[in-house]
Each structure stands twice: as structure tokens, then as C-alpha cells.
Backbone as CSV, one residue per row, in Angstrom:
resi,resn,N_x,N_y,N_z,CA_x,CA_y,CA_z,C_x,C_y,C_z
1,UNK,54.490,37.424,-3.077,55.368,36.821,-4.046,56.600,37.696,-4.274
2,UNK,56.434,39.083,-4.311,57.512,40.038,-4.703,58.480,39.720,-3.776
3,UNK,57.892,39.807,-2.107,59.048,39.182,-1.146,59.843,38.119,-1.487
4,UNK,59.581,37.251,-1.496,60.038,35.765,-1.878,61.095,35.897,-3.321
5,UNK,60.712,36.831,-3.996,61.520,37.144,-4.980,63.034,37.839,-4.239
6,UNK,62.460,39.133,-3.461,63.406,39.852,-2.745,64.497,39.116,-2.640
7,UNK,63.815,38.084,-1.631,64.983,37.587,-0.869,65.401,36.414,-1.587
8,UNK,65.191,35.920,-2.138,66.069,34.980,-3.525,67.244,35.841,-4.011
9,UNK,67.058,37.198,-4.763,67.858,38.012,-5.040,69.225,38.363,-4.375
10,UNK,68.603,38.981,-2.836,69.720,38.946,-1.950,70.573,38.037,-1.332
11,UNK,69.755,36.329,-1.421,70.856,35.420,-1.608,71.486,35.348,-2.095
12,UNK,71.160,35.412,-3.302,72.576,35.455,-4.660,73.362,36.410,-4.769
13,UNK,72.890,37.707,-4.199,74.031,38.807,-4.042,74.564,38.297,-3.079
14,UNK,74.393,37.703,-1.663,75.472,37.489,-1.070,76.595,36.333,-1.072
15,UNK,76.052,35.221,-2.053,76.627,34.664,-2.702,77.712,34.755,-3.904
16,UNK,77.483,35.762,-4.436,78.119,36.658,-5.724,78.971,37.478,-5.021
17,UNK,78.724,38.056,-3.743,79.688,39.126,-3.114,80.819,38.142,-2.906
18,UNK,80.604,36.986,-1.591,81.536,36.162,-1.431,82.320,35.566,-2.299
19,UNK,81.711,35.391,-3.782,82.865,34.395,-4.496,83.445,36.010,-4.875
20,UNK,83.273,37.025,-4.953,84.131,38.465,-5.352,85.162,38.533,-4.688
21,UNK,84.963,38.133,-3.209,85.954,38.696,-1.984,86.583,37.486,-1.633
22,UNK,86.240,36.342,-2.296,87.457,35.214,-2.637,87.238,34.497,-0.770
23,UNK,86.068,34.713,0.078,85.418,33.537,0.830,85.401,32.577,0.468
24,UNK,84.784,31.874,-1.131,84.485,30.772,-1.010,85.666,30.042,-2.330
25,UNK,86.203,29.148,-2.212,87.318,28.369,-2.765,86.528,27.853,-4.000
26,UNK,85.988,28.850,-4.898,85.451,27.838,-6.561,86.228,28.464,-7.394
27,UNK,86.444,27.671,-8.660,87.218,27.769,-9.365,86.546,27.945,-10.546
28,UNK,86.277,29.060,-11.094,85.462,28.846,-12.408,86.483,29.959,-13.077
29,UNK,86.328,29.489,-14.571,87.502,30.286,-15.372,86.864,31.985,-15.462
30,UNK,85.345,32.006,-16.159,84.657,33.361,-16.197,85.086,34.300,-15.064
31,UNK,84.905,33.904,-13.659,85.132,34.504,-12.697,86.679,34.925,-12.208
32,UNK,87.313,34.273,-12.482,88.697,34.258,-12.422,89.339,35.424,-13.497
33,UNK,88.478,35.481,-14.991,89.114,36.562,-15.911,88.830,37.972,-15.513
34,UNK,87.706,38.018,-14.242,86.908,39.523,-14.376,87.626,39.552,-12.537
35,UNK,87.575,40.856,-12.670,88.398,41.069,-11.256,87.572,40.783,-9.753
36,UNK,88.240,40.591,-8.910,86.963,40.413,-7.957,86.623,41.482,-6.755
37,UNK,86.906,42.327,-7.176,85.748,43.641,-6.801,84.647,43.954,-7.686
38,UNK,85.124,43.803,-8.847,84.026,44.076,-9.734,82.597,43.350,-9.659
39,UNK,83.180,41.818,-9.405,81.843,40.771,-8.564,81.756,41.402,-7.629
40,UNK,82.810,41.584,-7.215,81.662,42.256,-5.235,80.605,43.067,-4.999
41,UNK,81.240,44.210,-6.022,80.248,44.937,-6.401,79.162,44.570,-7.109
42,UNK,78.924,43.799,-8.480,77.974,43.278,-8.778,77.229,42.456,-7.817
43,UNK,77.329,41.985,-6.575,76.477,41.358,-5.177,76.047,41.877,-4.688
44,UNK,76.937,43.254,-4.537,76.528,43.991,-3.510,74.996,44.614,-4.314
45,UNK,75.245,44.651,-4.800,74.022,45.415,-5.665,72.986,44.904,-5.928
46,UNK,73.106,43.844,-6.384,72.212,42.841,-6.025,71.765,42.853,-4.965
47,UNK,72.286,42.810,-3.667,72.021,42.555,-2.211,70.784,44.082,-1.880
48,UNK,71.154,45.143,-2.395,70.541,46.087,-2.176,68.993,45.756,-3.312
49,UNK,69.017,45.375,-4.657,67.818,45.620,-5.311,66.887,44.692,-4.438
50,UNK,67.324,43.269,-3.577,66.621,42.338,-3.315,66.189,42.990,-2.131
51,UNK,66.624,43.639,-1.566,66.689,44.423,0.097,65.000,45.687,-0.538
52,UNK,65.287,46.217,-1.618,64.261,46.866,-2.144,62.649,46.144,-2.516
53,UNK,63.009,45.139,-3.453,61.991,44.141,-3.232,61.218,43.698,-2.624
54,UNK,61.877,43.174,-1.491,61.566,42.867,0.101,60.859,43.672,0.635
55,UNK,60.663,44.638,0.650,60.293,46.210,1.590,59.095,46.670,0.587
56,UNK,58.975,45.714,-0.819,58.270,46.868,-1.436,56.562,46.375,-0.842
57,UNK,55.466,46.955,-0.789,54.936,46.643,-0.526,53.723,46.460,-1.560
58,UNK,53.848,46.012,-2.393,52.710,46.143,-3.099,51.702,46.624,-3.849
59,UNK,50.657,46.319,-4.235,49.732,47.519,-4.347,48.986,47.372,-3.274
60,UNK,48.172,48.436,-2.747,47.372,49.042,-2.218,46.354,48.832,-2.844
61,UNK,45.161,49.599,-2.111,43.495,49.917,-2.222,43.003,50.331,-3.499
62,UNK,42.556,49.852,-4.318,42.593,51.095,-5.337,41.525,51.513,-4.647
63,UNK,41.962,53.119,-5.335,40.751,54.249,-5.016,39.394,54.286,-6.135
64,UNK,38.733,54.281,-5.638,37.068,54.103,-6.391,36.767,55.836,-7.095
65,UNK,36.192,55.323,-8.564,36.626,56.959,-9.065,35.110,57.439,-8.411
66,UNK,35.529,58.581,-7.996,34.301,59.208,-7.324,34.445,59.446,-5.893
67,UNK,35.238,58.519,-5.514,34.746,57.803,-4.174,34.333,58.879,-2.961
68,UNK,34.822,59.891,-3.020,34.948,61.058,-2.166,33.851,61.482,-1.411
69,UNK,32.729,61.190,-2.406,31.494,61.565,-1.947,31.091,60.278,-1.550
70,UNK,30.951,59.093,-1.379,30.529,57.998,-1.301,31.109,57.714,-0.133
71,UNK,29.579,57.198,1.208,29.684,56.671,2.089,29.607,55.026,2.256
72,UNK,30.458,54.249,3.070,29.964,52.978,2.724,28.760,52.609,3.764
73,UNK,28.009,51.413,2.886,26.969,50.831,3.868,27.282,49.725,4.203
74,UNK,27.069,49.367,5.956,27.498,48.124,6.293,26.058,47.174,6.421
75,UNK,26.691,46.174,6.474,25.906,45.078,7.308,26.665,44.394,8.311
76,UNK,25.766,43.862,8.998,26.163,43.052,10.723,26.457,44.205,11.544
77,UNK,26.701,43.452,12.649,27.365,44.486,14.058,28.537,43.846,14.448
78,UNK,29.294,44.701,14.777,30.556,44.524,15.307,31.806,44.099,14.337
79,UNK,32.428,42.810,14.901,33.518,42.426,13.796,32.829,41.674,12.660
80,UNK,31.877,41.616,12.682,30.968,40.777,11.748,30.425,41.754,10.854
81,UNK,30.640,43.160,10.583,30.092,43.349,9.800,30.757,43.676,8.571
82,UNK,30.346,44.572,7.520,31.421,44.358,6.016,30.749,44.805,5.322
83,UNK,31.498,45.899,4.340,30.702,46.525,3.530,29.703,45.908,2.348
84,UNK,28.257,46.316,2.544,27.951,45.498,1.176,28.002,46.789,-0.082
85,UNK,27.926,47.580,0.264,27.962,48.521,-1.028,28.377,50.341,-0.765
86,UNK,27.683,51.330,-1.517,28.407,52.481,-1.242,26.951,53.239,-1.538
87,UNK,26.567,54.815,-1.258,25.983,55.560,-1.388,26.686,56.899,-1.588
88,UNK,26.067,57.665,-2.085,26.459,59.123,-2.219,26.050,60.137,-0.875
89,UNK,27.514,60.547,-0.277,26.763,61.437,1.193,26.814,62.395,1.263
């Protein structure tokens, strides 16, 4: 989900960059009073937090408190098998 966020983000920064750098022909008064580097920059930045997003990866494994000493026990053979629980080794 965080991805999908990412890159929503960095659309709109590159959308926000372009109306900065005066690519795209809209006419809105807000944008017109504030300079357009200052949007560019506000895209660009954008473009980078969504670029961060994208890359982030998540959480991880949590670590089991103890775990250090604890071996796991499987069941099955081969790709079939899977931990059913843990012991102390």
C-alpha cells in the first residue's frame, strides 16, 4: 500500500513541477500569484518524498523476544515443510 501511495505522490509532484515550469497552459489565479519556481520546487519535492515511499520497504520480521536461543521445529520435507513451533537450543 505504502508503494501505491509513493507513486500517487510523485505523480502529483510531477504534475506540480510542470504547472511551475509553465509546460502545461492552466490558468488558475492561486498559481499565477506565487512564483513558478517556487511550485517547481514544491514538485520537485514532492517527486523525491514519493520516490522515498516507493523504496520504503516496510516492516520486516519481527524479532521474537528471546529468540536467540530458540531453534525452529519443522514439519514436512522439502518445500513442503514450515515451521510449526520453536524450542530452546
Amino acid at each position: 500500500m505504502s508503494k501505491v501511495i509513493g507513486y500517487v505522490v510523485s505523480g502529483a509532484g510531477i504534475l506540480i513541477m510542470a504547472l511551475g515550469f509553465g509546460m502545461l497552459p492552466v490558468k488558475i489565479k492561486i498559481l499565477e500569484s506565487v512564483a513558478g519556481n517556487i511550485i517547481a520546487g514544491a514538485g520537485v519535492g514532492l517527486v523525491v518524498v514519493g520516490v522515498l515511499l516507493s523504496m520504503n520497504k516496510g516492516e520486516g520480521k519481527k524479532k521474537r523476544k528471546g529468540g536467540h536461543d530458540e531453534v525452529p521445529i519443522y514439519e514436512g520435507v522439502g518445500k513442503k515443510r514450515r515451521v510449526v513451533g520453536y524450542r530452546k537450543g
